[in-house]
N, C-alpha and C positions, 0 to 999 in steps of 0.2 A: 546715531544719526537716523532718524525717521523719515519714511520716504512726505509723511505728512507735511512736517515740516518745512522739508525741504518745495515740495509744493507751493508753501503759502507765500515762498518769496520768488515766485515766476510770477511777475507783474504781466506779462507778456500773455498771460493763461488765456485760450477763450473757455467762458463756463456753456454751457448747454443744459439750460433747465427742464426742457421738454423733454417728454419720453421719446427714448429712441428705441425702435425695434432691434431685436441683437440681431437679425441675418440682415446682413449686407449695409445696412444703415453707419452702424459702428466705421466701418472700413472710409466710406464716403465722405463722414466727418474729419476723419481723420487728414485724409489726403487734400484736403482745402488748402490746409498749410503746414506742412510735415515743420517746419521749423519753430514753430509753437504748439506748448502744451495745450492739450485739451482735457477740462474736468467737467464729468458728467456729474449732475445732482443728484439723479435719478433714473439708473438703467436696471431696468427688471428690479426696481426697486431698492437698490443700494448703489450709490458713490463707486464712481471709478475714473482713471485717470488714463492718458494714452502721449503719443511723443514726447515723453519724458526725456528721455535723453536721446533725442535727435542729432544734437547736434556736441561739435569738440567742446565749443566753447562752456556751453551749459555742464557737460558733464566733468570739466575741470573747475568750473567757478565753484561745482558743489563741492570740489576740493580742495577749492582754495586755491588754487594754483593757478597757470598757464597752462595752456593749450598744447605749448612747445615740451612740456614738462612732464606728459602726460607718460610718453616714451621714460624717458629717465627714472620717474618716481615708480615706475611699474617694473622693470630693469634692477629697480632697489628694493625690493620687495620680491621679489623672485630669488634674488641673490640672499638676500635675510630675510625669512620668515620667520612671524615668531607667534605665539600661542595666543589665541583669544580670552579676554576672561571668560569666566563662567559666572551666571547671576542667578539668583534663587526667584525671582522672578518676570514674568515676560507681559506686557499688555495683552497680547492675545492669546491669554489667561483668561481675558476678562468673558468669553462664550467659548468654552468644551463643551461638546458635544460625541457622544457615540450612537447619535441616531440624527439622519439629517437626511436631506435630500438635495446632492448635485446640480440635480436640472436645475433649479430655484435660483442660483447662481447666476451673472450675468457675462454667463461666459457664452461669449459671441461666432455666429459665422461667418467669415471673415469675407471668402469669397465666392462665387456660383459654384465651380467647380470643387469647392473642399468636401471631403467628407461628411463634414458635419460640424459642429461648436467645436472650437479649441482654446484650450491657455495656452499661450504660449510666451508669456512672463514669468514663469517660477520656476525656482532654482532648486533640483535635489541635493538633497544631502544623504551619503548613504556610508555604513562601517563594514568591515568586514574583513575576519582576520585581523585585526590588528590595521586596516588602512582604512581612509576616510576619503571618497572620494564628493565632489561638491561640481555640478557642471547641471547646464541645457540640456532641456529634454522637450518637444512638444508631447500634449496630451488631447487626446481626442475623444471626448466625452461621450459615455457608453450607455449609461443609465444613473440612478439614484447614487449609487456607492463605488463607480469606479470608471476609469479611463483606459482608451490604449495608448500603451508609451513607444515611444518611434525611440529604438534603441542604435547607435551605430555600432561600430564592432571596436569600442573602444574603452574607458574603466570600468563605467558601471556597468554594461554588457558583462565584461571581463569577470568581474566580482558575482552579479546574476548568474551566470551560467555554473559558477564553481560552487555558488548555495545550493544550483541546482541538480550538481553530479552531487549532494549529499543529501539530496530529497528534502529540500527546505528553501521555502519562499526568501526573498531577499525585504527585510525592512529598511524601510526609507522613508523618507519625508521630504515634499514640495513645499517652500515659504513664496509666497509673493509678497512684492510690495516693500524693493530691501533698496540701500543705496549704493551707489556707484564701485566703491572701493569692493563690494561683495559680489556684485553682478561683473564685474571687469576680472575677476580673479578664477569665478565660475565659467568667463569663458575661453581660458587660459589651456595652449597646451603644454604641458609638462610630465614629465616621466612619472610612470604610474606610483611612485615613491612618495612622491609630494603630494601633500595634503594641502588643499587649494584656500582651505580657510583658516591655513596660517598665513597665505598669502594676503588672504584678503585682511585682516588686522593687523599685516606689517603695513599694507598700503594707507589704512584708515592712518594709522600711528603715524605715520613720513608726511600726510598731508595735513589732517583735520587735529593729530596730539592725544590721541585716545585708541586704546586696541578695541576692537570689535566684540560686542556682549555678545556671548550666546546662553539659551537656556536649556538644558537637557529636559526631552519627553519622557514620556512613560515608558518607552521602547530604549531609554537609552541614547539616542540621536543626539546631539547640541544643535541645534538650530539658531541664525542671528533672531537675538530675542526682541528688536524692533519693527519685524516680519507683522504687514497687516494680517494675513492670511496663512494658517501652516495646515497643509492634508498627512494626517499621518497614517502608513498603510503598507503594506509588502507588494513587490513584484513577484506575481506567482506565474508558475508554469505553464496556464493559459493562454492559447495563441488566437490570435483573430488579425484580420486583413486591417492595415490602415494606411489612408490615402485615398484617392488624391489628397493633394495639399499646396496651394501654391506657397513655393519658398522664396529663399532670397534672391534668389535672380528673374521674381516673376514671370517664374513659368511653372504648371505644376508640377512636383513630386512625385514618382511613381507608386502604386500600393504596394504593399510590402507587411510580411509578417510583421506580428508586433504582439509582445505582454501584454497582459492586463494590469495594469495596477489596482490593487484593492485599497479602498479606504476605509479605517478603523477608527480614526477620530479626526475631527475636524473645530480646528483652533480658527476665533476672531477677535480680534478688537472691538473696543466698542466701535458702532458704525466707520465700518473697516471701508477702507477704499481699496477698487476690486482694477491692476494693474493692466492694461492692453497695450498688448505692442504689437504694430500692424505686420503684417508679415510682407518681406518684400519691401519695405517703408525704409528708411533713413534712421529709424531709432535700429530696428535689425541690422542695420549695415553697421552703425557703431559698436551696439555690442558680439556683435560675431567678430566682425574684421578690426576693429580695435585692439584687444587684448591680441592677434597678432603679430601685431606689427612687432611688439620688444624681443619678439622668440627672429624673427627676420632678422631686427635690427644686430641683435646679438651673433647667431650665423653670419651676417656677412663683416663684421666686428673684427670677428678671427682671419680673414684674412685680406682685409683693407682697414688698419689703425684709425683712419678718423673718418668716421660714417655722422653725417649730420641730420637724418632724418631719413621718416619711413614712413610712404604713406599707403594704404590699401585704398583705391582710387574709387567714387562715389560709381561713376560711370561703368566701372567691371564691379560693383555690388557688391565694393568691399573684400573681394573675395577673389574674384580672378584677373585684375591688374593691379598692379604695383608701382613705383617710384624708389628708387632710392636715391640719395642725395650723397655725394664723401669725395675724400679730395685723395685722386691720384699722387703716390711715391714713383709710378713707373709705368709702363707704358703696357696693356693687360690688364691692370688694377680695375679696370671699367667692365668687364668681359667677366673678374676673375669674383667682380662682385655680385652679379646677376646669375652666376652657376650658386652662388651662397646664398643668395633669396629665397631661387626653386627649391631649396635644401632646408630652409628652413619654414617654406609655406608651401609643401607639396599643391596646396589645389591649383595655386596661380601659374597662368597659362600663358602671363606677359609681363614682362616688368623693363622698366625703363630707367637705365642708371643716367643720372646726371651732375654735374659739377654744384658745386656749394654756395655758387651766384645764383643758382635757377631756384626761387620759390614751391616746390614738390605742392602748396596748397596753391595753387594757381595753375590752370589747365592750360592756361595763354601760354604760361612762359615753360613750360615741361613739352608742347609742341613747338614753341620757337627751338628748343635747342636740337628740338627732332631735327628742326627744318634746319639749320643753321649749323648743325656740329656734326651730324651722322652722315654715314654712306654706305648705304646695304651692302653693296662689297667687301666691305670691309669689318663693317661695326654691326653683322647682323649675326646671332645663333639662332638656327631650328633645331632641338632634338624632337624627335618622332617616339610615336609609340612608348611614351611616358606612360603613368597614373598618375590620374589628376582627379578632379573634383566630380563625383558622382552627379552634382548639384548642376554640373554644363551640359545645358539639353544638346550641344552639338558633339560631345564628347561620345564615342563610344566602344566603350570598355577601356582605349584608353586614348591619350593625349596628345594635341604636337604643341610643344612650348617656343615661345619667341622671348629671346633677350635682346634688348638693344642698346647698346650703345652711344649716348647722346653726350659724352662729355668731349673737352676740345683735346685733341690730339696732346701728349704730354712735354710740357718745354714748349710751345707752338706760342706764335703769335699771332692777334686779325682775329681774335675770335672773338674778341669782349665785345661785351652789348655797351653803346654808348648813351650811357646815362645825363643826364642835365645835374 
């Protein structure tokens, strides 16, 4: 499934013919209307595309599915991963290159305060040892032939640093321009065992009836072979400062050591469409906070039996309020499911359990039951001096978490909303 394609059938798209300049312009566009796609014709000279996947609905229709389903099908795909094919060849075959130039690229600065040009659409793919790891990474454009990569301290970190107790750069490769089932699985977390691009062609397989192609490079790598754009290159030992950056919770990122990635060969399509995703925007808050929800969902699973939904809330940025929705067996189950959230999405700083009446995508009625079912005395948790999300500019070093409690007392009556 190509992200092109996928493209042609967002009737909803606005095009933008004119040149846009890439500082700050790009960003501007965007934000008119986060809930429709935007295709440029013509930015620095080549085709690009931006709130793609903004929103639920859009990124389930490209799966065929519902919205409700998204949970479930990801859930099932977690639980059976299974191998992508391999093909002998890839469209963006159609321009290798091992001499190019970067800048030429219309990779954009997003906001006053960034560093500088970033992509922040492409998905690494990296081996090592016998693992494969496939996750986000931003890249902040350095010169002609390479980026700094903003690494966390978690697999490909992990994997880098162990090439580099043996004096040897890490290879890897960035694809842009992939579709949903790949990007929802890249931003999955999972125990460092699991290889995320088995996930992602179990999830292709469960929605769309086809496992996910890849095409192995000249380094080895598989990469999904319907990828507009693939940078193929190592993380080498080189360190430089990167940041600012504003993230997802628009506000900036602080600087921070960071690799250099070098690039070796640089793969395109014919006239390749060049992927933005705004940062801090609505399509970021889907694919970061999305792919969390099943790992929640599942934690709090084990110890409340029917959990009806899980949502990472638009308003905490995807990232640090939460929802859950499940129908108490006993009287705790509300309490006992909100310690199973934090547990399973350390960043979140607030999550809000509710009964199986209250709509979790509706802010209306996830506040009615605040109003109408809770009572601080009672139905409130603070832990203190938690770790939470580096990303909360009020956080520091570490966190106070709130759970609440909004479902009706268990066995109680008086509490249903009266419906027509």
């Amino acid at each position: 499934m190509a992200m092109r394609n996928l493209l042609e059938g967002m009737k909803d798209a606005i095009t933008v013919d004119e040149d846009v300049p890439l500082e700050l312009e790009v960003s501007k566009m965007l934000m008119r209307d986060q809930t429709r796609p935007v295709f440029f014709s013509r930015l620095n000279g080549m085709r690009a595309a931006g709130n793609l996947w903004s929103t639920r609905e859009r990124i389930a229709g490209a799966m065929k599915i519902k919205k409700e389903q998204l949970i479930p099908k990801m859930l099932e795909a977690m639980a059976s991963p299974s191998a992508p094919k391999v093909v002998g060849d890839a469209p963006f075959l159609d321009d290798a290159r091992s001499e190019f130039d970067l800048t030429k690229l219309p990779i954009p600065k997003y906001f006053p305060g960034d560093q500088g040009r970033y992509i922040t659409a492409a998905v690494a793919v990296a081996e090592h040892e016998g693992k494969r790891n496939v996750s986000f990474h931003r890249m902040c454009l350095r010169d002609e032939r390479s980026f700094a990569l903003r690494l966390v301290p978690r697999h490909l970190y992990t994997m880098w640093r162990s090439a580099q107790a043996k004096g040897k750069d890490l290879p890897v490769a960035f694809a842009m321009g992939l579709c949903p089932p790949i990007l929802l699985a890249a931003a999955m977390s999972t125990d460092f065992a699991t290889d995320e691009m088995h996930i992602a062609s179990s999830l292709k397989q469960r929605t769309l009836g086809s496992p996910l192609e890849v095409y192995k490079l000249e380094n080895g790598l598989a990469v999904p072979a319907q990828a507009e754009i693939v940078f193929e290159g190592r993380i080498t030992s080189k360190m430089v400062e990167e940041g600012p950056f504003m993230d997802i919770t628009g506000t900036y990122d602080t600087v921070r050591p960071a690799p250099v990635f070098e690039v070796d060969r640089l793969y395109m399509r014919k006239d390749p469409i060049f992927q933005l995703l705004l940062p801090g925007g609505y399509e970021h808050y889907m694919m970061m906070g999305l792919p969390r929800e099943p790992i929640i969902y599942r934690t709090v699973n084990q110890v409340v039996p029917r959990v009806h939904g899980v949502r990472l809330t638009e308003g905490g940025c995807c990232w640090l309020h939460g929802v859950v929705s499940i129908t108490k067996n006993k009287e705790g189950d509300g309490m006992n499911a909100a310690m199973a959230a934090f547990s399973g999405h350390p960043s979140m700083k607030k999550v809000t359990i509710v009964d199986e009446d209250i709509d979790i995508f509706d802010d209306r009625e996830v506040e009615w039951a605040e109003a109408t079912r809770f009572q601080a005395s009672r139905s409130l948790l603070m832990v203190n001096n938690a770790a939470g999300s580096s990303l909360d500019p009020s956080s520091e070093g570490t966190t106070s978490k709130v759970a609440i409690d909004a479902t009706k007392p268990f066995g109680s009556k008086g509490f249903e909303r009266v419906r027509m």
